[in-house]
Residue frames as qw, qx, qy, qz and C-alpha x, y, z in Angstrom:
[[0.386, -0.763, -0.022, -0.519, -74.01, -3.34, -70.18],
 [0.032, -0.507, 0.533, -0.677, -72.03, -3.04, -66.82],
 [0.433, -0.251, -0.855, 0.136, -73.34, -5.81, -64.13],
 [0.311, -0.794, -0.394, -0.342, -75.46, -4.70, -61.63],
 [0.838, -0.458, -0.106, 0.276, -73.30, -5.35, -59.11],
 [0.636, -0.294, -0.104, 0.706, -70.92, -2.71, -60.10],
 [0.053, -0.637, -0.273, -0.719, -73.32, -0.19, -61.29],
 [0.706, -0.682, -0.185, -0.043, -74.60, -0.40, -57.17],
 [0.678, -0.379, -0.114, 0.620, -70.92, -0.23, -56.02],
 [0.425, 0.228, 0.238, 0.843, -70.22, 2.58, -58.34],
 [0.207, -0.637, -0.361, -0.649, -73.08, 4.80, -56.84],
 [0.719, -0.593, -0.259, 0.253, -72.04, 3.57, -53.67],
 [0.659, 0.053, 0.076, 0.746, -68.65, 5.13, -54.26],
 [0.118, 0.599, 0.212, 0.763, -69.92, 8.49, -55.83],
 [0.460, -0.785, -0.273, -0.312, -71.78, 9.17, -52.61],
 [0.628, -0.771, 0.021, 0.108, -69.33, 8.58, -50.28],
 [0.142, 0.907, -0.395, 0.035, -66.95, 10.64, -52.02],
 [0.789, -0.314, 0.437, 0.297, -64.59, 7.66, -52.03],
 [0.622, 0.685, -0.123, -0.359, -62.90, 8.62, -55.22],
 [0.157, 0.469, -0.848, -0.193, -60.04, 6.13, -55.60],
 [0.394, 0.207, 0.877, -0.182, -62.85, 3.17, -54.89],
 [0.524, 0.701, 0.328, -0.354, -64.82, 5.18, -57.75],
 [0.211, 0.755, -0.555, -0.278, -62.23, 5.13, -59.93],
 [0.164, -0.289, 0.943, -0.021, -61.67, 1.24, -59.30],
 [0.517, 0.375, 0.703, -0.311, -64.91, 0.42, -60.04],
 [0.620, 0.643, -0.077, -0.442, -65.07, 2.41, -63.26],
 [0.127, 0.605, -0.747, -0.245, -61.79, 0.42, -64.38],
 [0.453, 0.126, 0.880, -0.064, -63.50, -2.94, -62.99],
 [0.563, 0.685, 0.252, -0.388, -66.56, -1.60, -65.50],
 [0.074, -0.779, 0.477, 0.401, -63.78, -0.97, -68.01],
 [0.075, 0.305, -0.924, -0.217, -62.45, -4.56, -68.22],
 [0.601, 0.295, 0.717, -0.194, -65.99, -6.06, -68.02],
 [0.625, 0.689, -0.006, -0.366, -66.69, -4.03, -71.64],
 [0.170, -0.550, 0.767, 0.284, -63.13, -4.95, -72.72],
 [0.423, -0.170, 0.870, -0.185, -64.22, -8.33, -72.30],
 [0.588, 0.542, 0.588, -0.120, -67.29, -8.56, -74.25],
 [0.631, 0.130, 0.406, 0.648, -65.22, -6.81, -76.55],
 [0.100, 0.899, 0.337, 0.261, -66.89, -3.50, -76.64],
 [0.634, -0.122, -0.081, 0.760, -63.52, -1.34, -77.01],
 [0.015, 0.613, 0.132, 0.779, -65.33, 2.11, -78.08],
 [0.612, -0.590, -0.481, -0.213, -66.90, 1.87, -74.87],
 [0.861, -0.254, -0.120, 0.424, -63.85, 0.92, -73.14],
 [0.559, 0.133, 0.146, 0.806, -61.77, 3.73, -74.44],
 [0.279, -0.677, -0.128, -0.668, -64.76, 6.70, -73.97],
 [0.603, -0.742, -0.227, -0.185, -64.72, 5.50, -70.47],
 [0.628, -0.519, -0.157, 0.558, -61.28, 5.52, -69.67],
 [0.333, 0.472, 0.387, 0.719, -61.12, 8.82, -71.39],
 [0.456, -0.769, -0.320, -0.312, -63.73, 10.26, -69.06],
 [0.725, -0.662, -0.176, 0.069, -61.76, 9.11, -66.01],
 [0.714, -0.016, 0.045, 0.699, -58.52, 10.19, -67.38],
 [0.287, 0.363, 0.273, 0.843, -59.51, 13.67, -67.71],
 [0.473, -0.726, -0.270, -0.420, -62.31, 14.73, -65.38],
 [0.460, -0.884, -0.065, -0.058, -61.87, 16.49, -62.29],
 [0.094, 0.781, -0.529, 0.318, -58.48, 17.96, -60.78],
 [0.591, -0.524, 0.535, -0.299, -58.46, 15.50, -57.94],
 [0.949, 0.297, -0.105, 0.013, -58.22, 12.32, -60.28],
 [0.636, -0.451, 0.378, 0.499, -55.07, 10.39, -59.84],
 [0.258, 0.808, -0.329, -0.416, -52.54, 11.51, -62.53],
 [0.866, 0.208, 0.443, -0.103, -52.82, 9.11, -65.31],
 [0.085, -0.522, 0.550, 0.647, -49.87, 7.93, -67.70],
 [0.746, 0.278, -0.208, -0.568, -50.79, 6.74, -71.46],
 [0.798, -0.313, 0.515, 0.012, -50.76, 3.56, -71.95],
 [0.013, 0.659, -0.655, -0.370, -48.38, 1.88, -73.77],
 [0.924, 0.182, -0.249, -0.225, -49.12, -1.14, -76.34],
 [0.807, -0.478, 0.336, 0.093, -48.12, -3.84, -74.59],
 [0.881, 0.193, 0.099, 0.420, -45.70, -5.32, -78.27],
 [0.225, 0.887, -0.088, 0.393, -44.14, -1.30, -79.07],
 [0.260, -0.861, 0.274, -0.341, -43.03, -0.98, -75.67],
 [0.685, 0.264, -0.667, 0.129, -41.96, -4.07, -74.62],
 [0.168, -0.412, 0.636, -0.631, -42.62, -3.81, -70.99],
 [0.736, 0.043, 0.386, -0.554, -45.25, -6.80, -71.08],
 [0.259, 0.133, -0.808, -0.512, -45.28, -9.92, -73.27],
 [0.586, -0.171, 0.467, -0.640, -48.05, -11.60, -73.37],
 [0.061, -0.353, 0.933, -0.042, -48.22, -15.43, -72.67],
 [0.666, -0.006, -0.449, -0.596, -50.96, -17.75, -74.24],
 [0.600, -0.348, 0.589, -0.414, -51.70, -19.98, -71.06],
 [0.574, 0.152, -0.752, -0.286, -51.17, -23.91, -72.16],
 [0.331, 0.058, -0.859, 0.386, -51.69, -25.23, -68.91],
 [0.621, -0.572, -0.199, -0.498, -54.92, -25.95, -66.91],
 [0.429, -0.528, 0.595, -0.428, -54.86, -26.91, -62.99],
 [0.934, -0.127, 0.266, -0.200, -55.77, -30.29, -63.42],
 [0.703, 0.645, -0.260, 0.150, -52.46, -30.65, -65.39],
 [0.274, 0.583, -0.598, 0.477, -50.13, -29.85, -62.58],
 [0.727, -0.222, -0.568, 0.316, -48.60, -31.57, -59.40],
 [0.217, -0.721, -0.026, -0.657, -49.72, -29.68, -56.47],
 [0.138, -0.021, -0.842, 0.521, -49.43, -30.04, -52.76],
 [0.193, -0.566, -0.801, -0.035, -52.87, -29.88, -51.07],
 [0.146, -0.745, -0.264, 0.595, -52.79, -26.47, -49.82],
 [0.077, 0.522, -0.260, -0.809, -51.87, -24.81, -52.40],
 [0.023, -0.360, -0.793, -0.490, -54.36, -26.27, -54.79],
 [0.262, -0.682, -0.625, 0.273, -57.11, -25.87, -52.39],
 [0.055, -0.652, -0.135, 0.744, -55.94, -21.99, -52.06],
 [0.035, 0.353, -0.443, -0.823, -55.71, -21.27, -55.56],
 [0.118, -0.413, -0.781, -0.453, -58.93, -23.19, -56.72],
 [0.200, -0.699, -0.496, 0.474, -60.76, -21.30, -53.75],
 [0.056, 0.515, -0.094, -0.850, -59.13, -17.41, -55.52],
 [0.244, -0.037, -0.528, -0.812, -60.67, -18.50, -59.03],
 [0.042, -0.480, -0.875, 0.038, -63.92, -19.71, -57.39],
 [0.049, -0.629, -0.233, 0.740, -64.02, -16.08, -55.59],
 [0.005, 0.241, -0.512, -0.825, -62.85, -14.45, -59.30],
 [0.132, -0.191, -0.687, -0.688, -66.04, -16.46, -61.10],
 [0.408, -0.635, -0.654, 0.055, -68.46, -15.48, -58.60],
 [0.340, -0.143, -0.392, 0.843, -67.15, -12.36, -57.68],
 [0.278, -0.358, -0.391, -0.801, -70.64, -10.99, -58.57],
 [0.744, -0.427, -0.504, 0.102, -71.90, -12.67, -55.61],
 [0.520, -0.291, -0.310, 0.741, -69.16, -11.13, -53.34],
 [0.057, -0.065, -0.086, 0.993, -69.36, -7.56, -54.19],
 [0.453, -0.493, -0.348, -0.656, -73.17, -7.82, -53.89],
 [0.593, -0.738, -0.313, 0.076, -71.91, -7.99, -49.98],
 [0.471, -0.874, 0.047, 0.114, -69.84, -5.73, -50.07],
 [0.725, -0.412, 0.506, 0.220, -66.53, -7.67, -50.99],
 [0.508, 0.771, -0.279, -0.264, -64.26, -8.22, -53.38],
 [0.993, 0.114, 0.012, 0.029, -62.23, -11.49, -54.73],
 [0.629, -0.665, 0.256, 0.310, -58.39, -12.01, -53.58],
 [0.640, 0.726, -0.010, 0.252, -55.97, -10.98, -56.87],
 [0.062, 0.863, -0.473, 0.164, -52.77, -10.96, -55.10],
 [0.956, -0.196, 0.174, 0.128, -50.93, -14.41, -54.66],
 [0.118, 0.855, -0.505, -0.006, -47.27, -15.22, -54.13],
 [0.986, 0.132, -0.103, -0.028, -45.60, -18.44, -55.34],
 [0.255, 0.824, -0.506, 0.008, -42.32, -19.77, -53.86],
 [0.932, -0.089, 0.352, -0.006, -39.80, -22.44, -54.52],
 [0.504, -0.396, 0.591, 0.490, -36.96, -24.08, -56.41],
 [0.532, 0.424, -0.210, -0.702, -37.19, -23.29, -59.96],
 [0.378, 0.182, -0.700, -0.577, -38.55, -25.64, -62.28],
 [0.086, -0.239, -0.954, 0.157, -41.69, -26.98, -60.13],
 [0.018, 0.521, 0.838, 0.162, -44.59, -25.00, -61.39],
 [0.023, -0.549, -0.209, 0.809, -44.37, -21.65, -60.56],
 [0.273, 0.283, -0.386, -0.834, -44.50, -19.84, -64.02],
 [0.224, -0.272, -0.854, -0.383, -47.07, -23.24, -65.45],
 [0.119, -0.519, -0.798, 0.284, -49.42, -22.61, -62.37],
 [0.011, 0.433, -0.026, -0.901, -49.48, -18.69, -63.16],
 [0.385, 0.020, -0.632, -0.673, -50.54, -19.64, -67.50],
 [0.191, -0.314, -0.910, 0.191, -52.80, -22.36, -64.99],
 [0.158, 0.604, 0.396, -0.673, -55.10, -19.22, -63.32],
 [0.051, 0.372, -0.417, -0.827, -54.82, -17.39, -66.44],
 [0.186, -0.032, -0.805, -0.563, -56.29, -20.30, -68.64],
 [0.081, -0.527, -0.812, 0.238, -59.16, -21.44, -65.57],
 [0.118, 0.586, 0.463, -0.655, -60.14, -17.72, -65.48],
 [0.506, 0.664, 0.425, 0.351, -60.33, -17.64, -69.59],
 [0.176, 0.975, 0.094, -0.096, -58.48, -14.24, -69.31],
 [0.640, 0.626, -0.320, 0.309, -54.63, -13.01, -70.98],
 [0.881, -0.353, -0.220, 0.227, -51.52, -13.63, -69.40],
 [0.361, 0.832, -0.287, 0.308, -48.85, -10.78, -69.48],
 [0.874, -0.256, -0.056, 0.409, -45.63, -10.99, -67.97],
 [0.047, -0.984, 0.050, 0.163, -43.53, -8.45, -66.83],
 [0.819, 0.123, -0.112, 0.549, -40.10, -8.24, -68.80],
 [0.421, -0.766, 0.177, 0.452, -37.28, -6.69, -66.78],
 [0.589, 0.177, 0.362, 0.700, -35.13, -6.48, -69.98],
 [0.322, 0.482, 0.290, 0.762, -37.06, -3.73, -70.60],
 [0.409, -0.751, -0.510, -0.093, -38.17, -2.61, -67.33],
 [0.633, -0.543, 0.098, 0.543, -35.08, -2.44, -65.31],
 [0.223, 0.922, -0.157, 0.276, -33.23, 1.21, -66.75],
 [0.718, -0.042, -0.303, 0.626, -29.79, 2.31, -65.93],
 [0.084, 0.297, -0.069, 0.949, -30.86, 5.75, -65.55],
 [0.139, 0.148, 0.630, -0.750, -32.25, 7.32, -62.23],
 [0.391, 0.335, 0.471, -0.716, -35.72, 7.22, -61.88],
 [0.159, 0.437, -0.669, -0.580, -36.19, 5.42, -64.92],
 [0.134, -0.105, -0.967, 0.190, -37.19, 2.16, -63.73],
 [0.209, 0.439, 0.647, -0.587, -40.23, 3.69, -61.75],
 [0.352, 0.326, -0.117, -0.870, -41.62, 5.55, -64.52],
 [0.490, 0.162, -0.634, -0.576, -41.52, 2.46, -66.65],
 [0.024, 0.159, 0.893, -0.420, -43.62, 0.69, -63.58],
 [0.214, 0.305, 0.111, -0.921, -45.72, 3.35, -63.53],
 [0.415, 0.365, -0.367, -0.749, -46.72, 2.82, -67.30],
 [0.241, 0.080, -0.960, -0.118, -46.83, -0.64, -66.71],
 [0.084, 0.419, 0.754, -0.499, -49.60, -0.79, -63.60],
 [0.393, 0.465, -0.096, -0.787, -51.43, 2.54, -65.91],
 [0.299, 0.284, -0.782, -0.468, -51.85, -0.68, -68.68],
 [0.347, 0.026, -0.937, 0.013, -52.93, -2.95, -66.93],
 [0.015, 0.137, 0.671, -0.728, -55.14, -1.55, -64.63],
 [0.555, 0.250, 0.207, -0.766, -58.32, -1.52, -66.79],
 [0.622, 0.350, -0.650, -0.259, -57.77, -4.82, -68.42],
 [0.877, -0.184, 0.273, -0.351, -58.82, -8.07, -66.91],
 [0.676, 0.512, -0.529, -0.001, -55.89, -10.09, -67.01],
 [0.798, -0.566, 0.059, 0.199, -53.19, -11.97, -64.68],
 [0.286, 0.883, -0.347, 0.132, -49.87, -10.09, -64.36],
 [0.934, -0.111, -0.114, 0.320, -47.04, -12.48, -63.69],
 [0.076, -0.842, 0.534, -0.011, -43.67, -10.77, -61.92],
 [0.941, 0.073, -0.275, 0.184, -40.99, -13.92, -62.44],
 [0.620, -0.166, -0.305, 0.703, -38.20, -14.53, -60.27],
 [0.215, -0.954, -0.209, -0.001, -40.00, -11.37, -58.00],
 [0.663, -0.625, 0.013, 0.412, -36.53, -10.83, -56.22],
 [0.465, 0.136, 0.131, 0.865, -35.03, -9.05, -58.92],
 [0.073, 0.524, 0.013, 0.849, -36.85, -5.78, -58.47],
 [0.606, -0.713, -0.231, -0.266, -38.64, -6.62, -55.02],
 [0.690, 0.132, -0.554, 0.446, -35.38, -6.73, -53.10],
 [0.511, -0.670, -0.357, 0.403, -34.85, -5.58, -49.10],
 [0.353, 0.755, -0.047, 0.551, -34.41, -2.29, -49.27],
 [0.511, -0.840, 0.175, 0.044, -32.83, -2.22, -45.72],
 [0.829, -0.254, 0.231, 0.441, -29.77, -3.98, -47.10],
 [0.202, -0.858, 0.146, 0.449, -27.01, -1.17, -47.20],
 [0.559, -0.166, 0.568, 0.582, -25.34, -2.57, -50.35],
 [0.365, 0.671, 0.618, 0.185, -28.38, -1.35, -52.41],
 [0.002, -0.154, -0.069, -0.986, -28.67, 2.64, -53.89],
 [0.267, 0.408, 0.315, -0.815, -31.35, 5.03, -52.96],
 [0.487, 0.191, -0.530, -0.668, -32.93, 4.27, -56.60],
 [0.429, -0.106, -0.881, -0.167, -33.41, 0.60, -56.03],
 [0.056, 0.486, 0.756, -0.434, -35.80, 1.61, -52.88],
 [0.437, 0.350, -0.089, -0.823, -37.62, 4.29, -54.95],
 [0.501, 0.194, -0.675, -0.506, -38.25, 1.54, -57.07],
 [0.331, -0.181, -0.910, 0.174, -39.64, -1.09, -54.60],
 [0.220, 0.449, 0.493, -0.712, -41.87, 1.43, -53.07],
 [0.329, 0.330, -0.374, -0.802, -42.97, 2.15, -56.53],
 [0.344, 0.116, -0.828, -0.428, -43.58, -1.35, -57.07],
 [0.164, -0.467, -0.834, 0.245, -45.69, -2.13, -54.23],
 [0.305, 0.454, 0.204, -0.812, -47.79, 1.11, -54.43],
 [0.226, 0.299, -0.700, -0.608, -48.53, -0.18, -57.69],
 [0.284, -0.120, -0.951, -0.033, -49.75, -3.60, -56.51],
 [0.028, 0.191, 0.680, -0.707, -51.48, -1.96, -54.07],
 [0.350, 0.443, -0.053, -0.824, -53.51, 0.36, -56.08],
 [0.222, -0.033, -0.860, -0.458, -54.59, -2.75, -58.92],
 [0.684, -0.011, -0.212, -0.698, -58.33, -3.61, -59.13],
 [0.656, -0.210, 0.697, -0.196, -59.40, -7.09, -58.25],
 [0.885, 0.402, 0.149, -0.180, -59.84, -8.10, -61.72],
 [0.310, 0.786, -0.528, 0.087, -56.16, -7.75, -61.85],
 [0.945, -0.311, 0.067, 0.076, -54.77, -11.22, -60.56],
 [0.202, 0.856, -0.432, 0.202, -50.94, -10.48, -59.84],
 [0.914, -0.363, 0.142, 0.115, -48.71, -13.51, -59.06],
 [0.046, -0.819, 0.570, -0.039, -45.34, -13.37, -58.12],
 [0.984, 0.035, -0.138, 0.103, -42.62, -16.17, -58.48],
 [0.121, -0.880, 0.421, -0.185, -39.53, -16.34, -56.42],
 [0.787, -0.004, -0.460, 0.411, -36.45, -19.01, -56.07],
 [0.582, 0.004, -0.430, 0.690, -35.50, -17.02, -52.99],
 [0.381, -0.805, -0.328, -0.314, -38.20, -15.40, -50.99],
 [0.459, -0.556, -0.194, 0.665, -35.18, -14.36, -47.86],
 [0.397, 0.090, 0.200, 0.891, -34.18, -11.77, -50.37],
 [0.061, -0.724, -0.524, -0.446, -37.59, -9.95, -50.49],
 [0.151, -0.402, 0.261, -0.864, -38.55, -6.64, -48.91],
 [0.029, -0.172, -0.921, 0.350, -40.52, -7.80, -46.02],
 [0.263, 0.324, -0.027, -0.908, -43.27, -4.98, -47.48],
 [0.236, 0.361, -0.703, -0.565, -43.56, -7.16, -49.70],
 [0.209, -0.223, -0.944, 0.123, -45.03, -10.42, -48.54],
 [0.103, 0.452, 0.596, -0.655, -47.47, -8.59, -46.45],
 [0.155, 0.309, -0.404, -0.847, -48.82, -7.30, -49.85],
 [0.418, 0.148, -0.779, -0.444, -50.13, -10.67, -50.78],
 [0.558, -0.359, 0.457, -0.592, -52.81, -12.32, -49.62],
 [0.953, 0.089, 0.008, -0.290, -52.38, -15.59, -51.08],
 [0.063, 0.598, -0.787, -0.138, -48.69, -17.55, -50.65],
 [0.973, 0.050, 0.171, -0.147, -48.30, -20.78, -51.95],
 [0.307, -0.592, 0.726, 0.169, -45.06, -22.85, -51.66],
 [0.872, 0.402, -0.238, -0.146, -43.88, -25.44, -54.70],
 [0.743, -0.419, 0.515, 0.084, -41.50, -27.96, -53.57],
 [0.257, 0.287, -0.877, -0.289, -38.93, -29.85, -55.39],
 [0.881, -0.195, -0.181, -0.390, -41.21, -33.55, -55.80],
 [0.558, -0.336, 0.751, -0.109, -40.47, -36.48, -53.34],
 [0.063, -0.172, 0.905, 0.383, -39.68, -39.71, -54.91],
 [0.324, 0.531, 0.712, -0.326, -43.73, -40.65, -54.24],
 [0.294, 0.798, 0.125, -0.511, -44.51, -37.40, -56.26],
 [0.090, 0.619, -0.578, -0.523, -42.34, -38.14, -59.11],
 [0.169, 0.246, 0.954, -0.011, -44.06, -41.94, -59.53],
 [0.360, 0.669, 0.526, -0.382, -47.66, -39.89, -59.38],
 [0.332, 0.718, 0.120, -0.600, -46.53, -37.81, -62.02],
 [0.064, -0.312, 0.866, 0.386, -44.77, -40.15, -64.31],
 [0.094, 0.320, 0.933, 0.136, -48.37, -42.21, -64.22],
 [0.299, 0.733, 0.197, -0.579, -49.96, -39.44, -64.81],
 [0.186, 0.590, -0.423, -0.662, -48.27, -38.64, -68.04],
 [0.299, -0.192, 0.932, 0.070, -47.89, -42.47, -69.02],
 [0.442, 0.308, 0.831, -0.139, -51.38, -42.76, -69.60],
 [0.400, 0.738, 0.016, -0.543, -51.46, -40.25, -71.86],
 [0.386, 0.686, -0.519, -0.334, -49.00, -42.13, -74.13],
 [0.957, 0.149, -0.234, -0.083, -49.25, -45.75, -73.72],
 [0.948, -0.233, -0.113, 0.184, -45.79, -45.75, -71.87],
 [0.019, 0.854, -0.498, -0.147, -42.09, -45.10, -71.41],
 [0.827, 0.300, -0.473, 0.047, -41.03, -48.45, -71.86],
 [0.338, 0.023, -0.748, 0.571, -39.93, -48.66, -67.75],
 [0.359, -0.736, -0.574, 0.020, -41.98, -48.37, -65.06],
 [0.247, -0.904, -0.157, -0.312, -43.12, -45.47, -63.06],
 [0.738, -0.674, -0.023, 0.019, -40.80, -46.38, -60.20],
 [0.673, -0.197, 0.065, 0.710, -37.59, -46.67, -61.94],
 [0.212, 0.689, 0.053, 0.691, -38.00, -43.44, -63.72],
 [0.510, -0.860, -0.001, 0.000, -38.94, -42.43, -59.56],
 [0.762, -0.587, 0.144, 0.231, -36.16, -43.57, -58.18],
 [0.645, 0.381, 0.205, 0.630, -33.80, -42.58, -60.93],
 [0.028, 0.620, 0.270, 0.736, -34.76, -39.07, -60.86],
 [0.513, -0.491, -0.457, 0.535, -34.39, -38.49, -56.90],
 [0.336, -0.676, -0.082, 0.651, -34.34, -34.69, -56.38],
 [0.173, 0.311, 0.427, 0.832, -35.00, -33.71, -60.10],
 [0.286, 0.310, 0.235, -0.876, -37.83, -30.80, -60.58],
 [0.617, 0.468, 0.546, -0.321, -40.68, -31.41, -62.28],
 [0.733, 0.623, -0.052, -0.268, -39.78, -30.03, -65.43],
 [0.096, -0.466, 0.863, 0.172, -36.63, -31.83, -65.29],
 [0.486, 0.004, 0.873, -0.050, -38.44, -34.84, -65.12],
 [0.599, 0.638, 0.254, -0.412, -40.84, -33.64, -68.05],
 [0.249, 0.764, -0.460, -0.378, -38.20, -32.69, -69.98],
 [0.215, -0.418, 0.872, 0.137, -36.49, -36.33, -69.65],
 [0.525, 0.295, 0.798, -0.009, -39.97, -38.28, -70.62],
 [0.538, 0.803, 0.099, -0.237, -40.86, -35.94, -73.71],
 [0.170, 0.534, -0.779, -0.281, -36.54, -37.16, -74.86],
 [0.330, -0.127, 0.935, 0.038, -37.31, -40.51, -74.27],
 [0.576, 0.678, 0.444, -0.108, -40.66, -40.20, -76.66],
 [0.246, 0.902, -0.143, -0.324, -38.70, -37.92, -78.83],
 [0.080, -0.544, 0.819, 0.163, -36.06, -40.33, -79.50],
 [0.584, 0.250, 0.739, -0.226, -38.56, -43.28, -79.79],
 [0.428, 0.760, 0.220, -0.437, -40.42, -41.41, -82.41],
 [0.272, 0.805, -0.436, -0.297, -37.25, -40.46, -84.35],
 [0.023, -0.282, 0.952, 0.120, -35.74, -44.11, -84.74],
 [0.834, 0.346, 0.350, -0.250, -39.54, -45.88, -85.89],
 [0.844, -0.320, 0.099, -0.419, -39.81, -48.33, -86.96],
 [0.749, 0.098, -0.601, 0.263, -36.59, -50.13, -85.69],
 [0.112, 0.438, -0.567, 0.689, -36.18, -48.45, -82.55],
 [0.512, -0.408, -0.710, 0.260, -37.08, -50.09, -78.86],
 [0.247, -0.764, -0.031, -0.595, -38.78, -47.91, -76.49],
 [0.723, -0.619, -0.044, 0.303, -37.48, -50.12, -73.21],
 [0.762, 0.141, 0.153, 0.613, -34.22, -49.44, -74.87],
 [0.271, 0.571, 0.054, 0.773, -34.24, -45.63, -75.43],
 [0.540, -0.796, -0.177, -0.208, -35.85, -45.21, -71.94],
 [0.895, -0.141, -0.068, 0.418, -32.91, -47.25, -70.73],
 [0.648, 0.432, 0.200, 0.594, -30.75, -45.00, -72.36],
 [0.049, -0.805, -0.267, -0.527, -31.84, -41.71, -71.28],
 [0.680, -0.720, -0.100, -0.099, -31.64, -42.79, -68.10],
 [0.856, -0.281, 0.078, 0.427, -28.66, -43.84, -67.87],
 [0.313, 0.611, 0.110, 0.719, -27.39, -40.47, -69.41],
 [0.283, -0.789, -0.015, -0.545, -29.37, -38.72, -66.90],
 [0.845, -0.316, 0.019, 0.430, -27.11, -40.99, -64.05],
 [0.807, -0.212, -0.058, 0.548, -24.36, -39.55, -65.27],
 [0.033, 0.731, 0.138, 0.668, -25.07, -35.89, -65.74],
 [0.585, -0.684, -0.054, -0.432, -26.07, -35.97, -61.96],
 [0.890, -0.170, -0.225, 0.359, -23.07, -37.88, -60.55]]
């Protein structure tokens, strides 16, 4: 059964003829049955809303997310306490899933929990982990939009297969990940572009617009000038990932460390080695130096293969 709290909004709605807030609510209703797994339910009700009255928005079918390929979806390995955050942008993003498990609370005033955050930075420092990060804290699926199969060469192509995408997702409790946004959010003032590639950016932010709150939509960008400026103003939640300072690359080396008994050097020289790497650079370099450890038992030296690595990773970077 349907919380109270959006049986009370949903009557709120009906009266004041609000019908695209009555329509959001039935979809919020939607993904609560989803959830508890009660798909007959799910499927008679969006059935109802897909067919009743003329004035209803015009609704496309949806498409299974594997058939179509416009979605994959991404089993979340990563919790927040896992990643290396700055303070603000923890704080903001532990603050939208407080809202999200309590949002039963909010919309018994009225309100409704923020589901629209935008993540930017250099790549490999936590965007896409901090996305599978919400995903896993709010216990719900991860999908990801793929442009392979999104992005068309033929006119008006592109939008449709938005369309079908936001029409999927829009009664399903999930978090929808756009990666590297700037390929389909681009400025559509900038004169090099066609008349298609704004149809499509208006498409895509009417889209975003229109999602439910149980939709959590996070964007990831290496290069946030390039955006429509529409864009940004879309989101109500931005949160910047740095490359790590040398400090931040120590914190997260002894972080990991203790999970494995060591690297066979200390925290600091792996720091100071590893000046201006990204995070998963630096992941990448302590899961070789265990990986190599491992693979040469039981004659091999772990100061020694650290050693090693490093001194590889010197001269990659030179």
């Amino acid at each position: 059964m349907a919380r109270s709290d959006l049986l009370l909004n949903l009557v709120e709605a009906e009266r004041s003829g609000d019908r695209q807030r009555f329509l959001m609510v039935v979809e919020s209703v939607i993904a609560e049955e989803r959830r508890k797994q009660h798909h007959l339910v799910a499927d008679r009700l969006e059935e109802l809303i897909s067919t009743t009255g003329s004035s209803a928005t015009p609704r496309y079918q949806s498409p299974p997310v594997a058939q179509d390929g416009l979605l994959l979806e991404v089993v979340p390995r990563r919790r927040l306490a896992d990643l290396s955050l700055t303070s603000q942008t923890a704080t903001s993003v532990s603050e939208v899933i407080e809202e999200h498990r309590r949002r039963d609370v909010l919309r018994a005033h009225g309100l409704e929990p923020r589901h629209r955050l935008m993540l930017v930075g250099p790549p490999g420092n936590g965007k896409t982990s901090l996305a599978e990060a919400i995903a896993a804290e709010l216990m719900v699926p991860m999908l990801v939009a793929s442009y392979e199969t999104l992005i068309s060469s033929y006119l008006g192509e592109t939008a449709s297969r938005l369309a079908a995408l936001f029409e999927f997702v829009r009664s399903r409790e999930c978090v929808l990940f756009f990666d590297e946004f700037d390929t389909i959010a681009k400025e559509r003032a900038d004169d090099h572009d066609t008349g298609e590639l704004k149809r499509v950016v208006s498409s895509l932010l009417l889209g975003v617009d229109r999602l439910p709150s149980h939709v959590v939509v996070v964007t990831a960008s290496n290069h946030p000038e390039v955006l429509d400026r529409a864009a940004g103003r879309r989101f109500q939640v931005h949160a910047n990932l740095p490359a790590p300072s040398q400090a931040e690359i120590q914190r997260f080396v002894e972080r990991h460390e203790k999970l494995v008994h060591g690297f066979g050097v200390s925290p600091e020289t792996i720091a100071k080695t590893m000046v201006g790497a990204s995070y998963s650079e630096v992941e990448y370099l302590l899961l070789d130096i265990r990986r190599r450890y491992v693979l040469g038992l039981p004659d091999s030296d772990l100061k020694r293969t650290a050693r090693e690595r490093l001194d590889r990773w010197r001269k990659q970077t030179q």
